[in-house]
N, C-alpha and C positions, 0 to 999 in steps of 0.2 A: 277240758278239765277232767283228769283221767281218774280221780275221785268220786266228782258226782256221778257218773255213766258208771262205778261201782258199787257205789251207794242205789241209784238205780237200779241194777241188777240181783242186787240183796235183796231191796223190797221185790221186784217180780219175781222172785226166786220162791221167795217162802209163800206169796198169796196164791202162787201155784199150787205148792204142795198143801196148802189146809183145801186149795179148792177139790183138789185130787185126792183127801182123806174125806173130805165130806160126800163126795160121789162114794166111792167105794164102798161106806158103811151108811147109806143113807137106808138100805133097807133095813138096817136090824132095828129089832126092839128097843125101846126109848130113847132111839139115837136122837142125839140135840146136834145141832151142826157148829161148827166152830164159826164164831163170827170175828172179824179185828178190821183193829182203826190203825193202820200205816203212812206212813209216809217218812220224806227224805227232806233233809235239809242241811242248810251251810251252818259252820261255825262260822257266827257272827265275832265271837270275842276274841280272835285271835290276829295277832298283824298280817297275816295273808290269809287270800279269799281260797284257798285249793284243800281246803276242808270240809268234808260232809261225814252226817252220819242219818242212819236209818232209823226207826221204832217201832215198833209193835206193840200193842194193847190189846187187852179183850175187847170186842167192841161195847161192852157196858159198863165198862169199868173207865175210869179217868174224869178229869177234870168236870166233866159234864155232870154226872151219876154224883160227884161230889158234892157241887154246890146246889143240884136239885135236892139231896138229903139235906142238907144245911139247910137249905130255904124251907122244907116242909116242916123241921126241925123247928124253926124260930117263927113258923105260922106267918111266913112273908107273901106277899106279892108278885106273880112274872114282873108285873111294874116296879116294881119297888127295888128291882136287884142291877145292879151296872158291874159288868165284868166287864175286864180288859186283859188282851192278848196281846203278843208278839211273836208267836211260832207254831208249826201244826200242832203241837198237845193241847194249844186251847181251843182249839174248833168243837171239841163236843161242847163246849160251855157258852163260846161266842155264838153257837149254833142254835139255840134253845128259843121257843119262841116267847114273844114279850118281854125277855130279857134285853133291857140298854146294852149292849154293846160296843165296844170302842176296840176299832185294831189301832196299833200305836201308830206311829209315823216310821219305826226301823225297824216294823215287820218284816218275818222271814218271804222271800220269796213264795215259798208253800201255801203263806197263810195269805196273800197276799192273790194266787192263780183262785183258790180259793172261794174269797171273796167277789172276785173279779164275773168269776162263773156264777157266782150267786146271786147278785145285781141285774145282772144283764140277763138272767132267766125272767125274773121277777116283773 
């Protein structure tokens, strides 16, 4: 599939270069380092499977950073909260601990290696 091995090469492309700006200027004065949450996946909604696309995000920023504001916002519970995903953008939220979690059943791939690695750590 000559899309995903491109979509592939997207994402190692750029975590290189933030790696390679963050060495460079790691010595100056109040340098912060760039941090991101990437990854690659297939278009799920289309009639053929030879679609992928890439993402980048700050790593503090996205779905996770969102519902932890939400939750502190409404005075909830890690218990109290059940998110559900089907694709890499929900991992910082499905990620969170004491949060209910549910990956769906036509999870992306991504989300899916993901999980798989996370289980079998644990």
């Amino acid at each position: 599939v000559r899309t995903e091995k491109i979509a592939k090469e997207i994402n190692e492309y750029y975590v290189q270069r933030i790696d390679e700006y963050n060495h460079a200027h790691a010595n100056e004065a109040n340098f912060i380092a760039m941090e991101i949450h990437c990854f690659w996946c297939i278009e799920r909604n289309l009639d053929h499977n030879d679609t992928f696309w890439t993402v980048f995000t700050p790593a503090r920023a996205g779905k996770g950073s969102a519902i932890e504001f939400l939750r502190k916002r409404l005075h909830l519970q890690h218990q109290d909260m059940i998110v559900m995903g089907d694709s890499g953008n929900d991992i910082s939220m499905l990620d969170i601990d004491g949060y209910n979690s549910v990956v769906v059943a036509n999870a992306s791939q991504e989300l899916l290696r993901f999980y798989e690695t996370k289980t079998t750590e644990n």
